[in-house]
FIKEBA-287638 format. One record per residue: residue in one letter; x, y, z of N, C-alpha, C in turn; residue number from 1. Coordinates in pm, 1 decimal. Layout:
% residues N
- code n.px n.py n.pz ca.px ca.py ca.pz c.px c.py c.pz pos
- A X Y Z X Y Z X Y Z NUM $
...
//
This chain:
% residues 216
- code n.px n.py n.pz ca.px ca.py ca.pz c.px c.py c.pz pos
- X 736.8 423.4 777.1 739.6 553.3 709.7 600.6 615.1 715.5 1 $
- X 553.0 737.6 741.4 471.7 800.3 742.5 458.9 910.2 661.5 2 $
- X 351.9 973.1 597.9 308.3 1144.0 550.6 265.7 1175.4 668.1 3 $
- X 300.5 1306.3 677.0 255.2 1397.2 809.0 215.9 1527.3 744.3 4 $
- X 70.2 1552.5 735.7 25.8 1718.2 683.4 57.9 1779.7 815.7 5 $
- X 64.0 1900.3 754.9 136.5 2053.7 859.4 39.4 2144.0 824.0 6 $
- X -19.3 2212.9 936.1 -87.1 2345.7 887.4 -80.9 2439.1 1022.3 7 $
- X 49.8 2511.7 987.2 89.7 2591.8 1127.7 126.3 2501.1 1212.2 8 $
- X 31.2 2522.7 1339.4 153.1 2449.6 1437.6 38.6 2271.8 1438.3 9 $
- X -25.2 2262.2 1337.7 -140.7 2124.3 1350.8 -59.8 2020.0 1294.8 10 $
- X -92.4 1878.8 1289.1 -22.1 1753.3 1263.5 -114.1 1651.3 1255.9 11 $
- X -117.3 1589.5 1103.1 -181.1 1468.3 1073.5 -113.2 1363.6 1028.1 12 $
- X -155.9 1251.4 1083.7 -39.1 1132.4 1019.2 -200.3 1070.7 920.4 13 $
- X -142.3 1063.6 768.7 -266.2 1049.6 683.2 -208.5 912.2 628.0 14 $
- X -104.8 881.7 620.2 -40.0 783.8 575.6 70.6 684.0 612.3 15 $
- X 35.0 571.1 614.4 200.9 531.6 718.0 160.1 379.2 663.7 16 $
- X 339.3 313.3 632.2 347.2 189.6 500.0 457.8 120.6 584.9 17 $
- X 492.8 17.2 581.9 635.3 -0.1 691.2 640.7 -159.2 636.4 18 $
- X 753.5 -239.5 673.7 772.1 -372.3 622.9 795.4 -446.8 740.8 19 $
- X 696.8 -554.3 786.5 708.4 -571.4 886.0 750.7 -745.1 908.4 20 $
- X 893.2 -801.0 936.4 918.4 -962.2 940.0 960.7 -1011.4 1037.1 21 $
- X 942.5 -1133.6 1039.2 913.7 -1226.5 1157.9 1025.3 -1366.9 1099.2 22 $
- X 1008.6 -1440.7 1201.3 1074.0 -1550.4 1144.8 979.7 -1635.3 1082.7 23 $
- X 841.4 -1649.9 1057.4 787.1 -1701.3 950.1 786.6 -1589.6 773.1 24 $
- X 730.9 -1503.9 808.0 769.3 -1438.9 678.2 769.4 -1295.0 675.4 25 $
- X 789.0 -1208.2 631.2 821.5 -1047.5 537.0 625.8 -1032.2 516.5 26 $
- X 662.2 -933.2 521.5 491.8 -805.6 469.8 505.1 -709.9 493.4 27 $
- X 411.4 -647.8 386.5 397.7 -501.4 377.9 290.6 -449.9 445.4 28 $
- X 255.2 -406.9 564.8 121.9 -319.3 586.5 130.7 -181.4 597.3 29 $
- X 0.6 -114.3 575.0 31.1 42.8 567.6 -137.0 52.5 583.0 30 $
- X -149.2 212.5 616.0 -258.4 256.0 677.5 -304.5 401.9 600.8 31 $
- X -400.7 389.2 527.5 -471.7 540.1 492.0 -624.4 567.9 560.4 32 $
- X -591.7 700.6 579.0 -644.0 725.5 699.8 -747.7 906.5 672.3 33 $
- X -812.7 963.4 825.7 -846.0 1132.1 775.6 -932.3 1113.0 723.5 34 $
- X -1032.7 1258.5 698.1 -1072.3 1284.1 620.2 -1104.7 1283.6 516.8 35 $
- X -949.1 1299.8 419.8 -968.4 1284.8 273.8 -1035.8 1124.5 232.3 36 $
- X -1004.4 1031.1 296.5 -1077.8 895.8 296.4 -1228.0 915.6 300.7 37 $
- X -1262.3 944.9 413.2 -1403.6 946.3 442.7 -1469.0 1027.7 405.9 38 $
- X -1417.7 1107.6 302.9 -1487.8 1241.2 217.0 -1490.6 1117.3 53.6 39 $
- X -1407.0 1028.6 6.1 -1416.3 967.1 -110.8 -1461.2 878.7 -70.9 40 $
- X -1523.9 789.3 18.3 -1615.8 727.1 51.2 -1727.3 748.6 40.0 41 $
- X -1726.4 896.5 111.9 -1859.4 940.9 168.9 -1881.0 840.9 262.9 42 $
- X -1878.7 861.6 383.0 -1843.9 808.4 497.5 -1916.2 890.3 570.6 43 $
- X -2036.7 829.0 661.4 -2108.9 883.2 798.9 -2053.4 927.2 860.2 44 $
- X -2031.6 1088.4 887.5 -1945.6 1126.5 960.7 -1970.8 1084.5 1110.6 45 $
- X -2099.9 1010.8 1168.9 -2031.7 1001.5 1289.6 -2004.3 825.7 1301.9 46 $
- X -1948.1 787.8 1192.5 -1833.3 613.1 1196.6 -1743.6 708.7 1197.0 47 $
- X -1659.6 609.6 1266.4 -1483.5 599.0 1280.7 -1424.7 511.4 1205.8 48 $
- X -1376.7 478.8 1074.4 -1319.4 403.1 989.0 -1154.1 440.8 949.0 49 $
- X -1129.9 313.4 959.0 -969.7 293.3 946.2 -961.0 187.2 795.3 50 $
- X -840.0 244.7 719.8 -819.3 149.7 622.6 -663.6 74.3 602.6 51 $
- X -711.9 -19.3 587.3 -544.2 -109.2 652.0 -520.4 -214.6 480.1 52 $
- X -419.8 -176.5 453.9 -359.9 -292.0 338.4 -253.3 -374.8 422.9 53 $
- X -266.7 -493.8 362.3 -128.7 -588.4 420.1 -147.8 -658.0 264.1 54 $
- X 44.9 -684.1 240.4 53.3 -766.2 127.3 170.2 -851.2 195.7 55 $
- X 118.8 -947.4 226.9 189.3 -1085.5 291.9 314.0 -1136.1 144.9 56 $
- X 372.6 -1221.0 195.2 491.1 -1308.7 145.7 426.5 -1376.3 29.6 57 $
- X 353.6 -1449.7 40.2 235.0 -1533.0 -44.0 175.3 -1473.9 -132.0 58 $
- X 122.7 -1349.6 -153.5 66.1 -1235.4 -227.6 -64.4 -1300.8 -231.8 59 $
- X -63.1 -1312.9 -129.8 -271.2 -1303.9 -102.8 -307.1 -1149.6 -39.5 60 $
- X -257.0 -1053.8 -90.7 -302.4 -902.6 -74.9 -456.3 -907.4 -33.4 61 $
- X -509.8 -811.1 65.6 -615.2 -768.8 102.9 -627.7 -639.4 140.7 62 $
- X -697.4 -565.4 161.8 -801.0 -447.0 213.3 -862.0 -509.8 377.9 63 $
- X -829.0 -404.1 455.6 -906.9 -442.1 590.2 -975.2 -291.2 582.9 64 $
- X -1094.9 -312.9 652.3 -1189.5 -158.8 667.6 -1207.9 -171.5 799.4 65 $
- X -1168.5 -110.6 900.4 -1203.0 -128.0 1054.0 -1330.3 -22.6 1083.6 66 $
- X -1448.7 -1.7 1132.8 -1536.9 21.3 1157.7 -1572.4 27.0 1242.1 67 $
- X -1612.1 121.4 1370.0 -1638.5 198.1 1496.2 -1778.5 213.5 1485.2 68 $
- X -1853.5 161.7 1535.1 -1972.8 207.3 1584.2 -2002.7 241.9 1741.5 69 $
- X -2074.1 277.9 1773.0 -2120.4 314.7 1927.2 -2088.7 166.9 1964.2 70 $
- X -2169.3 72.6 1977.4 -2213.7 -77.5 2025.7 -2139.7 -174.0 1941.6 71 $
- X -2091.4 -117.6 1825.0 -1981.9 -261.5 1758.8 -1912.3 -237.4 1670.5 72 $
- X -1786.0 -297.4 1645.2 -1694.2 -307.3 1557.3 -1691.8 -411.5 1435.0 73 $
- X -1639.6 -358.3 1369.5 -1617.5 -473.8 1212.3 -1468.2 -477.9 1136.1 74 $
- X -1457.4 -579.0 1148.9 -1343.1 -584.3 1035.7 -1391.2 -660.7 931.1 75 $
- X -1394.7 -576.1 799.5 -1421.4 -614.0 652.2 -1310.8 -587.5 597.7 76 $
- X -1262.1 -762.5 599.7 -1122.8 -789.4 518.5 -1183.7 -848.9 394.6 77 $
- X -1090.2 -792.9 260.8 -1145.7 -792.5 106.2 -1047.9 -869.3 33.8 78 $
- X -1060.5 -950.0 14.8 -974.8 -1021.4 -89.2 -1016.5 -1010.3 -191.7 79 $
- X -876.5 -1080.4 -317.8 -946.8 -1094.3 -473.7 -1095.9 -1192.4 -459.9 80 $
- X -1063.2 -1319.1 -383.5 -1151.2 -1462.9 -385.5 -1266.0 -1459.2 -302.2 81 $
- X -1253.8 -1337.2 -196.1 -1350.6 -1390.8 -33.2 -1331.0 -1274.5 64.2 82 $
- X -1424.9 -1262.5 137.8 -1449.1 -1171.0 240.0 -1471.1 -1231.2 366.8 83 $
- X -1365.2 -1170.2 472.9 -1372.7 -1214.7 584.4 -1446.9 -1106.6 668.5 84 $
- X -1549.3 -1112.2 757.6 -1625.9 -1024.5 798.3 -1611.3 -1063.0 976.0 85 $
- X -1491.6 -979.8 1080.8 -1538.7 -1021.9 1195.5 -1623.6 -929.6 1275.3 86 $
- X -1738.7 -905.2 1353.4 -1811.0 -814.0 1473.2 -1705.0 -855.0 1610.2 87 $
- X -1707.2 -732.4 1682.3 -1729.1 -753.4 1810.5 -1834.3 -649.5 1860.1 88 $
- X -1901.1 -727.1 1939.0 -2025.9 -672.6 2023.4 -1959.9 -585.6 2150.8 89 $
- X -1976.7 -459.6 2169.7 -1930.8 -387.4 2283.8 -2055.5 -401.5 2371.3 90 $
- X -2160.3 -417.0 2378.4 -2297.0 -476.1 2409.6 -2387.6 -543.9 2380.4 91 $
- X -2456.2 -611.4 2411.4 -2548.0 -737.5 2401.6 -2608.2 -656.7 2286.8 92 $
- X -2676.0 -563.7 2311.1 -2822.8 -505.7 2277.2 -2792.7 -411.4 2172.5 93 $
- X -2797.8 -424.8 2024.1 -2791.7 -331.6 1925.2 -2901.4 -206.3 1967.4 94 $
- X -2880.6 -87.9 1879.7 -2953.8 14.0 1882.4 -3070.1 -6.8 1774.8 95 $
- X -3200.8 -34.0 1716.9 -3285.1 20.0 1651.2 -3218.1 33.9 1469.2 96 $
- X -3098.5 109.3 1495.2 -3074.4 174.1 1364.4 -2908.7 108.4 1322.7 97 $
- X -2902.2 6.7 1437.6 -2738.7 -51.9 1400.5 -2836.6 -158.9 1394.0 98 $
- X -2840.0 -234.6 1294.8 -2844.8 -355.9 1254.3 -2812.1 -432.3 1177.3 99 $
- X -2820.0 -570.2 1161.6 -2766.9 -609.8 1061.2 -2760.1 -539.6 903.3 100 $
- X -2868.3 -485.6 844.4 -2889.1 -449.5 728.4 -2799.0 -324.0 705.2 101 $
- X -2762.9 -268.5 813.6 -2668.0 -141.4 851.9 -2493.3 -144.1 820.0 102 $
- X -2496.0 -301.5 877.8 -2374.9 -400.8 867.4 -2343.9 -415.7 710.0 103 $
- X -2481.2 -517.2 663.4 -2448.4 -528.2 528.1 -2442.8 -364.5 411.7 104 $
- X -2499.8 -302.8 480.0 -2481.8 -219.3 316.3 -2340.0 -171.0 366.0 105 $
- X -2267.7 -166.7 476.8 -2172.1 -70.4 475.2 -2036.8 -233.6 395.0 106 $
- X -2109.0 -316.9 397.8 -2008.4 -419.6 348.4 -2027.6 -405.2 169.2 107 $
- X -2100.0 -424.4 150.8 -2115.5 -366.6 -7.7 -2100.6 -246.7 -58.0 108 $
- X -2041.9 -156.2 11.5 -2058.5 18.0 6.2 -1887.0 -26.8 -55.4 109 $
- X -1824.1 -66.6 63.3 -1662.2 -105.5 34.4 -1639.1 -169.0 -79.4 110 $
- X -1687.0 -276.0 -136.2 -1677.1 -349.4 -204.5 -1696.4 -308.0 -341.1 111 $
- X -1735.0 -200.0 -355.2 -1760.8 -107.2 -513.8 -1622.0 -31.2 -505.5 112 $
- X -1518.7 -21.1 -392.3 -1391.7 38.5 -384.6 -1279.3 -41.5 -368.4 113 $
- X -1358.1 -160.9 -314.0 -1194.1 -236.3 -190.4 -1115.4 -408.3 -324.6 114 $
- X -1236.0 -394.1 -362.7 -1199.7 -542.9 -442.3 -1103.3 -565.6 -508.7 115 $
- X -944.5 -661.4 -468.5 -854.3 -605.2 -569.7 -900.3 -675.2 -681.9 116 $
- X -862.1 -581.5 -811.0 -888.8 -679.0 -937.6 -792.0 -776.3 -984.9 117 $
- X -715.7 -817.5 -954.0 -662.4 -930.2 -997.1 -551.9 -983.7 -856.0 118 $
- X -520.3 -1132.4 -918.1 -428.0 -1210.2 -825.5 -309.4 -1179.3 -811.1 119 $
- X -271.9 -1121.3 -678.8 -108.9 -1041.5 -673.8 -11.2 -1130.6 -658.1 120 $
- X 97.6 -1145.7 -699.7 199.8 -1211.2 -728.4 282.9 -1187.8 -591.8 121 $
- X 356.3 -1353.2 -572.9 397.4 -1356.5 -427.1 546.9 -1202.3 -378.7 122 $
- X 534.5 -1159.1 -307.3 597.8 -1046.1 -289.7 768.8 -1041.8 -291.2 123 $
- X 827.5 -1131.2 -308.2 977.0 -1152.5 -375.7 987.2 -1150.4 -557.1 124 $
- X 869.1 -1173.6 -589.2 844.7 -1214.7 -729.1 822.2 -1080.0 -840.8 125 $
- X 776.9 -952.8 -738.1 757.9 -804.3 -767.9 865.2 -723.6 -864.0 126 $
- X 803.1 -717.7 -950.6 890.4 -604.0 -1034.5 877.3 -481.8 -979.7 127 $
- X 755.9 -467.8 -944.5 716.9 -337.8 -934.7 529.2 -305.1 -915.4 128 $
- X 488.9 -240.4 -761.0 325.6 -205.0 -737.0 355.7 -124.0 -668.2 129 $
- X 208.2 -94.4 -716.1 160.4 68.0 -612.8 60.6 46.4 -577.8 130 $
- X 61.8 74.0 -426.5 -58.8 90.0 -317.5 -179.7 208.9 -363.4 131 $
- X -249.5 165.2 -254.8 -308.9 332.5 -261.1 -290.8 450.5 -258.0 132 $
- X -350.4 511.2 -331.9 -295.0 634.3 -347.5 -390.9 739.7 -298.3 133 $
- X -331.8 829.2 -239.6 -426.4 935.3 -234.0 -415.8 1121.6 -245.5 134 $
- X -488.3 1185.8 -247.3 -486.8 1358.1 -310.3 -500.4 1421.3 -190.4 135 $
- X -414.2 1501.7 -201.8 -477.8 1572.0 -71.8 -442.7 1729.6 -121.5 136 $
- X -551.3 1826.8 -120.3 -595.2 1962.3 -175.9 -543.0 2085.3 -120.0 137 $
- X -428.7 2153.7 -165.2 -394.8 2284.2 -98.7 -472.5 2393.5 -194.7 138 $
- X -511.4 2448.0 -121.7 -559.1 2576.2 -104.3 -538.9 2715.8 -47.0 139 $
- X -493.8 2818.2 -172.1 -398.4 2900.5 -120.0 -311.8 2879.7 -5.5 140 $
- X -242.8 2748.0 -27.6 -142.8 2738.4 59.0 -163.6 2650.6 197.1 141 $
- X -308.3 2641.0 195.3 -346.5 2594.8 352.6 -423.8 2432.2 343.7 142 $
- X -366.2 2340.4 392.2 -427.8 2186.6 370.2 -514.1 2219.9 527.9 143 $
- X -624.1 2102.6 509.1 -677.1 2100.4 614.5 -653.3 2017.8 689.8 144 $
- X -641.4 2035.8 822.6 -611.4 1920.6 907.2 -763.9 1859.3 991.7 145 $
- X -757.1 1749.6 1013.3 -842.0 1718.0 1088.0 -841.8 1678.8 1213.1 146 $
- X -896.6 1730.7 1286.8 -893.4 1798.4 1395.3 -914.4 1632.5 1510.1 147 $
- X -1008.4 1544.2 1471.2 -1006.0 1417.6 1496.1 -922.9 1365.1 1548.2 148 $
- X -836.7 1327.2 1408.3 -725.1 1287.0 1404.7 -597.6 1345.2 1410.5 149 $
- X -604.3 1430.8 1456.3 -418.0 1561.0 1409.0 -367.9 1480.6 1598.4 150 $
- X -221.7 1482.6 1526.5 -151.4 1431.6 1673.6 -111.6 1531.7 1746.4 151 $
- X -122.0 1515.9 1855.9 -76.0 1582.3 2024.7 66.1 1556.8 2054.1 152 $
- X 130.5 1657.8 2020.5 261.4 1638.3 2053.2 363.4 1603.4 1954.3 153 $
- X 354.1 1639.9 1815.0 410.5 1572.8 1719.5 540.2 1623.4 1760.9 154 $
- X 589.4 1418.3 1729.1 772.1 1438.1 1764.0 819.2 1355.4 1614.8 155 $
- X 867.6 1439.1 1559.9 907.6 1393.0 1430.1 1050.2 1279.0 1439.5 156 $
- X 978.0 1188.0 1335.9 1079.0 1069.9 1320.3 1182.6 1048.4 1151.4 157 $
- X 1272.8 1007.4 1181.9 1355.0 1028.2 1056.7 1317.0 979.7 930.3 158 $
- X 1195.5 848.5 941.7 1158.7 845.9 834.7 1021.8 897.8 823.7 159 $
- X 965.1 1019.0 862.4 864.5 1119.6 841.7 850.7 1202.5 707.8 160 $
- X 763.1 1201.1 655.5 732.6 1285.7 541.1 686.2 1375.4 564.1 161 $
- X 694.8 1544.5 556.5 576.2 1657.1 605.2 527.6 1702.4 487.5 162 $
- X 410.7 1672.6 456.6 389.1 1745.6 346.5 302.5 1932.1 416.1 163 $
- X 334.4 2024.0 379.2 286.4 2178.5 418.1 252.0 2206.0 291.5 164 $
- X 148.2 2288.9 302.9 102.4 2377.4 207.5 143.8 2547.1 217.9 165 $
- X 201.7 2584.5 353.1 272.4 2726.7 340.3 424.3 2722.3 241.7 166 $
- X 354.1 2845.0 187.3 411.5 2940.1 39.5 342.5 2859.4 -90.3 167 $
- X 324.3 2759.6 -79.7 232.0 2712.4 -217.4 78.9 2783.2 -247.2 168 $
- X 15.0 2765.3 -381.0 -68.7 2822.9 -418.1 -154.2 2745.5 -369.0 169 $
- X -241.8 2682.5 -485.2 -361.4 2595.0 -547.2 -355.7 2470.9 -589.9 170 $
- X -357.1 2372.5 -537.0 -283.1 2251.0 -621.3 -340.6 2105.3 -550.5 171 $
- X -221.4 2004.7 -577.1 -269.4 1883.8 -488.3 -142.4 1798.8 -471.6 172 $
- X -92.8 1770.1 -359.8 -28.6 1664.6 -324.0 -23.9 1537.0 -325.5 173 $
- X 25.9 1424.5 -452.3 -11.0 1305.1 -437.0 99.1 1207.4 -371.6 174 $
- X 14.7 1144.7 -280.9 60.9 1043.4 -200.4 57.0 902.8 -210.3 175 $
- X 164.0 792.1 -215.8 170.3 673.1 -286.5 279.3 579.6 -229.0 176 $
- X 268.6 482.7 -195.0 362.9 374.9 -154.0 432.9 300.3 -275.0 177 $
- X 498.4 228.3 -262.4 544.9 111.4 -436.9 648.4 61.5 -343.5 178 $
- X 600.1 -82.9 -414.9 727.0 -161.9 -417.3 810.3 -190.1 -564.7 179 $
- X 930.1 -166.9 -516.7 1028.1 -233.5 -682.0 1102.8 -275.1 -663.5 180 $
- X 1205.4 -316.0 -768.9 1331.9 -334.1 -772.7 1432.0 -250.3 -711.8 181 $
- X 1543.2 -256.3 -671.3 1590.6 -191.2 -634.2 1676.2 -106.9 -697.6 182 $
- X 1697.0 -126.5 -837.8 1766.6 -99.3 -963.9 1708.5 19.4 -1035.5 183 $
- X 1576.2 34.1 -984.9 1427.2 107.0 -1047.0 1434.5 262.0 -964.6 184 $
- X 1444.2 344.3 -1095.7 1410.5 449.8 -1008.1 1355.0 533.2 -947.6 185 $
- X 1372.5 600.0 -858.8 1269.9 682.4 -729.8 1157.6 734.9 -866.1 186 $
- X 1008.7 732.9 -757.5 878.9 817.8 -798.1 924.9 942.1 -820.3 187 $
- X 953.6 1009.6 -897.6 939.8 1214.8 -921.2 852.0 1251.3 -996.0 188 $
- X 786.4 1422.9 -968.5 707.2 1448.0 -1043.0 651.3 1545.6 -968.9 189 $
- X 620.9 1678.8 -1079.3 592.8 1769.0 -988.8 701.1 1884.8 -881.6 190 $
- X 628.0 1924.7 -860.3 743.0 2037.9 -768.2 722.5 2004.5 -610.4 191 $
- X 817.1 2017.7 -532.5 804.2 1995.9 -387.1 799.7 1864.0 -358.4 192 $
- X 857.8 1757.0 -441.1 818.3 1641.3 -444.5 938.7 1552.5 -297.6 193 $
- X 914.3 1503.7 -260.5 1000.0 1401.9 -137.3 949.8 1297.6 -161.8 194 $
- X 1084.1 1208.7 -92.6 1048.8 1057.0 -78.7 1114.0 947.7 26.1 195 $
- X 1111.6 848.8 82.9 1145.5 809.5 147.7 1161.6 665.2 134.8 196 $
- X 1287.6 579.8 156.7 1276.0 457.6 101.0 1369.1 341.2 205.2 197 $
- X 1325.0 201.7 219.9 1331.1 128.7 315.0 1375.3 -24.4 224.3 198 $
- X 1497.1 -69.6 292.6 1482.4 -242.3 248.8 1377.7 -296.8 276.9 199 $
- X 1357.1 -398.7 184.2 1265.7 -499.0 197.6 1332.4 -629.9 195.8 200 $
- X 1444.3 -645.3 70.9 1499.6 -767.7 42.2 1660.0 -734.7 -7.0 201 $
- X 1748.0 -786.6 -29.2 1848.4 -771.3 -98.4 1843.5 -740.4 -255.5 202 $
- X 1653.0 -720.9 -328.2 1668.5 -667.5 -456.7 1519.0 -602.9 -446.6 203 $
- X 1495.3 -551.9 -338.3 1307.7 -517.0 -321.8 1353.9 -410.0 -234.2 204 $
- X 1299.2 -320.7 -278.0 1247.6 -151.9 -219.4 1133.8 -145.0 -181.8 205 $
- X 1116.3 -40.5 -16.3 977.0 6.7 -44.3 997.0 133.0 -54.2 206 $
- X 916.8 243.4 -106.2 929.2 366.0 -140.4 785.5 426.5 -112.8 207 $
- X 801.1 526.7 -20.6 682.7 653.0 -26.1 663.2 754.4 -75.4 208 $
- X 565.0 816.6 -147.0 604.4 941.4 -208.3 542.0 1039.6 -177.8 209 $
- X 539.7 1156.7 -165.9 473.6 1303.0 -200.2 545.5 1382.3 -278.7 210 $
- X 447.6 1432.1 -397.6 469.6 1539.6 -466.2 338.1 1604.4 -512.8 211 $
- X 378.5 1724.3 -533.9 277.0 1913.9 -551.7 252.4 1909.4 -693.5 212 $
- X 177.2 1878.7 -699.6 117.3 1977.4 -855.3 22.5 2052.2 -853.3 213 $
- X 45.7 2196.0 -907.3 -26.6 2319.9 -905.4 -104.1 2331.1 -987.8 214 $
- X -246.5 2363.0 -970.5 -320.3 2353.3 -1061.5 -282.2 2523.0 -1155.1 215 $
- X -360.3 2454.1 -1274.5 -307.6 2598.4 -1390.0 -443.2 2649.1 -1410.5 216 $
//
């Protein structure tokens, strides 16, 4: 399942959550993504950062931060207990200003955001969580797309969310994944609100949401 912002004929995929199983076990991963991320970061605009949740079978939940540099990559995976930190070197030879100390603060930068606070419960065992969430700002009507990231060719899929800001005012769109029961009912709230929802188990939902609230 994905959010897809619209602005005229532009296309961003800002959000996308899906349940993904194997014959060892069931998980949840999903991806927040854009701008609006790297504006609540505050994020160097010239890194390329990706943010990845997976909540495995086991409920050892984590945070992955993928990280683009010119000369190297990072994955800063965040657990409740421990941090897994991998590099790959795209060249021998760092630059001057990529260095280790460059490495570490951007690992502690996350870590004032990414840390979950407590031990998540194995994912059959779920009453009921919510992922990340995120805002995204219309303005007289017009969201911004980012130009980065907006897709080439958008071919819409049935479980697609569009959130548009044409005919709306002033407001904000909030965006949110959950898992529940299946007994439990849909996220509402707000005007313009959609949702989209997927098995997980014979008593486990996953559910995406967008809904508009106008500022007064």
């Amino acid at each position: 399942m994905r959010v897809i912002l619209k602005n005229k004929d532009h296309y961003e995929n800002i959000y996308w959550i899906n349940v993904k199983k194997s014959k060892k076990e069931t998980m949840l991963i999903g991806r927040v993504g854009g701008d609006y991320l790297d504006q609540f970061l505050n994020i160097d605009p010239k890194l390329k950062i990706e943010y990845h949740f997976t909540y495995p079978e086991s409920g050892d939940f984590h945070h992955t931060y993928h990280i683009l540099y010119d000369f190297d990559e990072q994955y800063i995976n965040i657990y409740t207990d421990r941090i897994n930190i991998k590099r790959i070197l795209k060249r021998k030879q760092l630059t001057d200003d990529m260095n280790n100390n460059t490495l570490l603060y951007d690992v502690f930068k996350f870590l004032s955001h990414g840390v979950p606070m407590f031990k998540h419960q194995p994912l059959f065992e779920i009453e009921s969580y919510s992922f990340a969430s995120l805002g995204v700002p219309v303005n007289d009507g017009q969201i911004k797309i980012s130009y980065k990231n907006r897709i080439v060719n958008y071919q819409k899929r049935k479980d697609d969310i569009i959130v548009d800001g044409a005919g709306l005012k002033t407001g904000v769109f909030n965006i949110v994944g959950r898992i529940c029961r299946k007994n439990m009912e849909e996220i509402s709230y707000g005007n313009h609100s959609v949702s989209k929802t997927i098995e997980i188990s014979e008593n486990l939902k996953l559910q995406l949401f967008a809904g508009y609230i106008e500022n007064k």
